[in-house]
C-alpha positions as CSV (number, residue, x, y, z in Angstrom):
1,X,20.6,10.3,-25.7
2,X,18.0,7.3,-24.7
3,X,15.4,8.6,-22.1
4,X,12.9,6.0,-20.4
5,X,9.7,5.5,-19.7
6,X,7.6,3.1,-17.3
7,X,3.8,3.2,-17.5
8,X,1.7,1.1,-14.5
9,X,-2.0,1.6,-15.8
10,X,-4.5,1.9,-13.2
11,X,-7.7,0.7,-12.9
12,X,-8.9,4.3,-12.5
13,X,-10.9,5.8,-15.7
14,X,-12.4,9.4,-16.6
15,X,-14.3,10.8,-15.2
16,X,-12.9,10.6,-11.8
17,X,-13.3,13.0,-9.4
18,X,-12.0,15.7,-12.2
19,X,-8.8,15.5,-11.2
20,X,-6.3,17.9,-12.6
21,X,-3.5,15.8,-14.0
22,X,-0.6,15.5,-14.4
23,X,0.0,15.6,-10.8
24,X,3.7,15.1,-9.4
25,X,3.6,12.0,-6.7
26,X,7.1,12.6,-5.7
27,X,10.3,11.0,-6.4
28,X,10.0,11.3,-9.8
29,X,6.8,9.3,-10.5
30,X,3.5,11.4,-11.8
31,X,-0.1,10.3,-12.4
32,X,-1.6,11.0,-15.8
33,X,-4.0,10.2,-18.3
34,X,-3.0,7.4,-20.5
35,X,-4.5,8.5,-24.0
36,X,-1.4,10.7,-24.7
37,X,1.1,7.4,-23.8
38,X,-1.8,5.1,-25.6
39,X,-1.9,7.0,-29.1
40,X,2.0,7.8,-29.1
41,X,3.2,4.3,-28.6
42,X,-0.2,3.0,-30.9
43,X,-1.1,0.4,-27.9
44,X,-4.6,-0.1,-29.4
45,X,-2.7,-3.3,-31.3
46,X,-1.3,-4.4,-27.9
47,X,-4.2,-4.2,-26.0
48,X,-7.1,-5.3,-27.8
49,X,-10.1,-4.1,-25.9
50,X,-11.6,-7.8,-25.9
51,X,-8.2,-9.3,-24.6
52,X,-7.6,-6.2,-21.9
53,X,-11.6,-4.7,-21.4
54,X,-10.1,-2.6,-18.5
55,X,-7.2,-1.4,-20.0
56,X,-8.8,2.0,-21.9
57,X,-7.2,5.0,-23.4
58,X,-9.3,6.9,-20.2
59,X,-7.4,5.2,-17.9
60,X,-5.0,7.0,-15.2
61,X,-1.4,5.9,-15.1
62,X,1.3,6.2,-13.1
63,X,4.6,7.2,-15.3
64,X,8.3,7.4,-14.3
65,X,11.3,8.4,-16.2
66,X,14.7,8.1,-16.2
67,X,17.6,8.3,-18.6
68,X,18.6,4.7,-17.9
69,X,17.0,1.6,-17.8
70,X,16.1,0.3,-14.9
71,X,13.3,-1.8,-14.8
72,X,13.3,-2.9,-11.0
73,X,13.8,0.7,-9.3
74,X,11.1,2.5,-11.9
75,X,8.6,-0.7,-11.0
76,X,9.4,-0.4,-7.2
77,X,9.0,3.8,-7.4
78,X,5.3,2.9,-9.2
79,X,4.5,0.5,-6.4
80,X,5.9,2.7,-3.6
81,X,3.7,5.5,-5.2
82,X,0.5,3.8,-5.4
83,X,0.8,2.3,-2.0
84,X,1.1,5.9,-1.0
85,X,-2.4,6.8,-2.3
86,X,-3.8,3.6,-0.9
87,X,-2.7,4.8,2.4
88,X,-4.3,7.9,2.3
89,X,-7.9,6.2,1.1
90,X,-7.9,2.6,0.0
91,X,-9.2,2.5,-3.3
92,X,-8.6,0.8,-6.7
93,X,-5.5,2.9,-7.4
94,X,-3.0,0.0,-8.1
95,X,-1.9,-1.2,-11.1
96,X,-1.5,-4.7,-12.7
97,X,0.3,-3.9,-16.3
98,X,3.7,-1.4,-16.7
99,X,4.5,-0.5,-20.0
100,X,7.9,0.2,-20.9
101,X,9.0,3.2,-23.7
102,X,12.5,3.7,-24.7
103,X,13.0,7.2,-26.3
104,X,15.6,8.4,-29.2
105,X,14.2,11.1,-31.6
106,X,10.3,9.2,-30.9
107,X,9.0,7.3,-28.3
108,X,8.7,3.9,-28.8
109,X,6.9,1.2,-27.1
110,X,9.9,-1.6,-25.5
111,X,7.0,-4.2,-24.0
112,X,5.0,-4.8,-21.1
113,X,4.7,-6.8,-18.0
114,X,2.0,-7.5,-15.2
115,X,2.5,-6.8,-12.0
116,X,0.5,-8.1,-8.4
117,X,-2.0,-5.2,-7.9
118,X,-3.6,-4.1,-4.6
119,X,-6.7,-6.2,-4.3
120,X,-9.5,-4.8,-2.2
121,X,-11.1,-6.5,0.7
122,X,-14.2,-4.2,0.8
123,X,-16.6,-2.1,-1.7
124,X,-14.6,1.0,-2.6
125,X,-16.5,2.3,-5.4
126,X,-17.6,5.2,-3.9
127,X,-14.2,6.2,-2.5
128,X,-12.7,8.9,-4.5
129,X,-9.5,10.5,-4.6
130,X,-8.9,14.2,-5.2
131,X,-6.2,16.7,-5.1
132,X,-6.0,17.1,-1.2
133,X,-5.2,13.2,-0.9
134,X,-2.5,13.1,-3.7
135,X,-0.8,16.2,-2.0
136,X,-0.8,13.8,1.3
137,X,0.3,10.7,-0.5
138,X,3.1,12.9,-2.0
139,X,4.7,13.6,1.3
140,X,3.3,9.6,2.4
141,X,5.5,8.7,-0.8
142,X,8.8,10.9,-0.2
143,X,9.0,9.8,3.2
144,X,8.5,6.3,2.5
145,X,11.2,6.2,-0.6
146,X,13.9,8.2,1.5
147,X,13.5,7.5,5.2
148,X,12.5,3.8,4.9
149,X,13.1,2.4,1.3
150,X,16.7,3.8,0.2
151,X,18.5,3.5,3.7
152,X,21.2,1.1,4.4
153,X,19.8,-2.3,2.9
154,X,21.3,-4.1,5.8
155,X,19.1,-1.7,7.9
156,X,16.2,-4.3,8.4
157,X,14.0,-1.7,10.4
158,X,10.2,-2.4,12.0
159,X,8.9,0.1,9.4
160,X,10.0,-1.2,6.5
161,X,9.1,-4.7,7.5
162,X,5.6,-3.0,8.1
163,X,5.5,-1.2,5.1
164,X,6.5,-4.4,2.5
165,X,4.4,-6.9,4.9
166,X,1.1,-4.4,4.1
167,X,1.8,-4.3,0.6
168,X,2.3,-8.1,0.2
169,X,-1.2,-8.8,2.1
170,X,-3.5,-6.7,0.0
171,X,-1.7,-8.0,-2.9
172,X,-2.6,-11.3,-2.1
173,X,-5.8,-12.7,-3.5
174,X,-8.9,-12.4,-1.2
175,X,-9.4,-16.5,-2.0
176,X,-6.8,-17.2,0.6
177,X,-7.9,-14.7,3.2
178,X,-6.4,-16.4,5.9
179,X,-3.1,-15.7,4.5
180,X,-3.5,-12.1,4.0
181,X,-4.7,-12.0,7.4
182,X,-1.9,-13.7,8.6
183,X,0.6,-10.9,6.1
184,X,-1.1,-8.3,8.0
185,X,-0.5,-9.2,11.7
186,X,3.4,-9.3,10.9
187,X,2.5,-5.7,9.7
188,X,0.7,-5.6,13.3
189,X,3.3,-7.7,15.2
190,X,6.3,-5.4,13.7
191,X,5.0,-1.9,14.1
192,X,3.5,-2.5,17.8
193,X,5.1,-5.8,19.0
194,X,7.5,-6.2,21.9
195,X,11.4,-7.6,21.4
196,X,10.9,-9.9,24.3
197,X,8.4,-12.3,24.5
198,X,6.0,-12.9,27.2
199,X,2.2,-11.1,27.3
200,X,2.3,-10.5,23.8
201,X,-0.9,-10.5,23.1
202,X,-1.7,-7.8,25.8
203,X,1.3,-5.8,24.9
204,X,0.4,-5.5,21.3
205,X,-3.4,-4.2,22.2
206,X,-1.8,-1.8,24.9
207,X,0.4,0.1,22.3
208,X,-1.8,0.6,19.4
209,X,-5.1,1.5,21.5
210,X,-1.8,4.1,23.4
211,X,-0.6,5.1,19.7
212,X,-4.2,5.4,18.1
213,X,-6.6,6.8,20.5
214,X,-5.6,10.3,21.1
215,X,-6.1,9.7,24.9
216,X,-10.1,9.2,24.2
217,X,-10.8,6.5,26.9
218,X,-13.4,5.5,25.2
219,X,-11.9,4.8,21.5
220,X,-8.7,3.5,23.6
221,X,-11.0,0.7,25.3
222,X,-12.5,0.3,22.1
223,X,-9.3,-0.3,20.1
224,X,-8.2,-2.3,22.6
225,X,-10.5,-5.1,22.8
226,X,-10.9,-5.3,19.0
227,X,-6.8,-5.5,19.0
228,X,-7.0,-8.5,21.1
229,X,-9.5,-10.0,19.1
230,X,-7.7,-9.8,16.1
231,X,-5.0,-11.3,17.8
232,X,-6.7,-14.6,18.9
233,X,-7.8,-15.0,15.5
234,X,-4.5,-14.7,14.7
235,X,-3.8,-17.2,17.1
236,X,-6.2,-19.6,16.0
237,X,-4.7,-19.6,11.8
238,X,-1.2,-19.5,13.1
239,X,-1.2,-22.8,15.2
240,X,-3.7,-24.9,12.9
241,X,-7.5,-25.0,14.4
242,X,-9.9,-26.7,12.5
243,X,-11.5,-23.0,12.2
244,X,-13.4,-23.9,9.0
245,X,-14.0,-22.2,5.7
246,X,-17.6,-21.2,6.4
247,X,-15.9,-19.0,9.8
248,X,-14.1,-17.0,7.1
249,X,-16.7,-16.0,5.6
250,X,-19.0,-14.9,8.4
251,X,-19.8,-11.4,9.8
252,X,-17.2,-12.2,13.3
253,X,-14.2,-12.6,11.1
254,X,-15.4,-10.1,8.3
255,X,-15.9,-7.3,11.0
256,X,-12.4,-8.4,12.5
257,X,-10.4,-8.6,9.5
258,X,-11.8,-5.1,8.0
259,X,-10.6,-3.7,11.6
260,X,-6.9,-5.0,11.3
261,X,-6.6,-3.8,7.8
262,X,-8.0,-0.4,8.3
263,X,-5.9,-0.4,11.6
264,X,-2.4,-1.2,10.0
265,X,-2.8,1.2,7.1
266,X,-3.6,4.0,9.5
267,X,-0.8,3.5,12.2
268,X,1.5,3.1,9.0
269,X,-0.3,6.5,7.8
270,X,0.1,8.1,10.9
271,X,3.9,7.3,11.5
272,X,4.7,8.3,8.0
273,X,3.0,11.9,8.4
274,X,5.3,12.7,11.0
275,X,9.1,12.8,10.2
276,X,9.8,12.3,14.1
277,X,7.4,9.0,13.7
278,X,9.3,7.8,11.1
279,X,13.0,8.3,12.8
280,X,11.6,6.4,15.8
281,X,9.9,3.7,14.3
282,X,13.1,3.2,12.0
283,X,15.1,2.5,14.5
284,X,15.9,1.2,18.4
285,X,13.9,3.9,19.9
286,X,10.9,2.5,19.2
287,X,10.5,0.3,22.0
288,X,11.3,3.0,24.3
289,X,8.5,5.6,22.9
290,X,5.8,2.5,22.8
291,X,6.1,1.4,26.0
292,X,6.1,5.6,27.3
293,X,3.3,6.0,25.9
């Protein structure tokens, strides 16, 4: 009988953190060192260290097998895995190659792809993942796959629209910030946003400084004004101001965008930690519970 097998390298290499691989990620997927997929499938031919200088046999990689062949749901259970890390500390865990193995009586390499990788906005290099965090993105990555992901297709719900905006913004190359900003706020706009129109602005920085703030006043106040901030800049790309490439890369809009980013991931983060969260926010009652809060 075939058995597959779909390799996203990382841009993780030993020594890192020690971890203790392999380590299950849930739904199948595991994260591994690559030397044992590297020498089996003799990939030092198709990755030439002057061609791929990141792609090492000390890399970490994300493998996923199956006993048919389905490229699209073992790519999507990669992504959905590594997004799960990234939630739990946003650092270079994504992948932009997948190798593909096919498997009767040896393993044998069936080609490679790239894929979009997560692209940071800020210095993570001393942001390091150990066991405690993959045991969280584990539970991050179960929830996502069967209480968002694999529900009714036709079940267009605020979380997943939250979940696949996130994912497409910090894909998206930090040359056209503006549209990654933009990606994020329908993040924003479709975890806290209001069905009816009218004070959305307010609305918005209500719920998530409610959601976020663990009734501190303080933080609450705190989130709030930052929440309408990142709203007017919002504002401003959305409508056309001459705002000026210079604005986007000064401190204001740095210290703003940095806020919304960190902001989404950890109301996403939060929601998904909580399976009563995730039945809310995946459905009408969402409105209901934001606007109690």
């Amino acid at each position: 009988m075939n058995k597959y097998v779909t390799i996203g390298i990382t841009n993780m290499l030993l020594p890192y953190n020690g971890l203790n691989v392999p380590v299950k990620l849930g739904n199948g997927v595991q994260l591994e060192l690559f030397e044992h997929w590297y020498d089996r499938l003799k990939l030092e031919n198709i990755f030439p260290s002057e061609t791929f200088p990141h792609i090492k046999r000390r890399n970490y990689v994300y493998t996923y097998n199956s006993e048919k062949c389905d490229e699209y749901e073992a790519l999507e259970l990669l992504t959905i895995a590594s997004l799960s890390i990234w939630l739990v500390k946003p650092t270079d865990v994504g992948f932009d190659y997948f190798v593909k193995a096919r498997y009767n009586r040896d393993w044998k390499y069936n080609g490679h792809s790239y894929s979009n990788t997560m692209i940071n906005s800020y210095d993570t290099d001393e942001i390091r993942i150990n066991e405690t965090d993959l045991i969280i993105a584990n539970k991050i990555n179960e929830n996502i796959y069967h209480d968002v992901i694999s529900q009714d297709i036709d079940n267009i719900n605020s979380l997943r629209i939250a979940i696949w905006s996130l994912f497409k913004a910090i894909t998206t190359d930090m040359h056209s910030i503006p549209i990654r900003y933009l990606i994020l706020w329908v993040a924003f706009e479709a975890i806290f946003g209001p069905k009816k129109n009218g004070n959305i602005k307010e609305k918005i920085a209500t719920r998530h400084s409610k959601f976020m703030s663990n009734s501190d006043e303080n933080i609450r106040n705190e989130l709030y004004e930052k929440t309408r901030k990142g709203y007017k800049w919002r504002s401003k790309i959305v409508h056309g101001d001459q705002i000026g490439s210079k604005n986007f890369r000064g401190e204001e809009f740095s210290d703003i965008y940095k806020f919304t980013e960190t902001s989404i991931r950890e109301s996403i983060k939060k929601i998904l930690l909580d399976n009563n969260s995730v039945k809310i926010f995946c459905s009408d009652e969402r409105e209901k519970y934001l606007d109690n809060l």
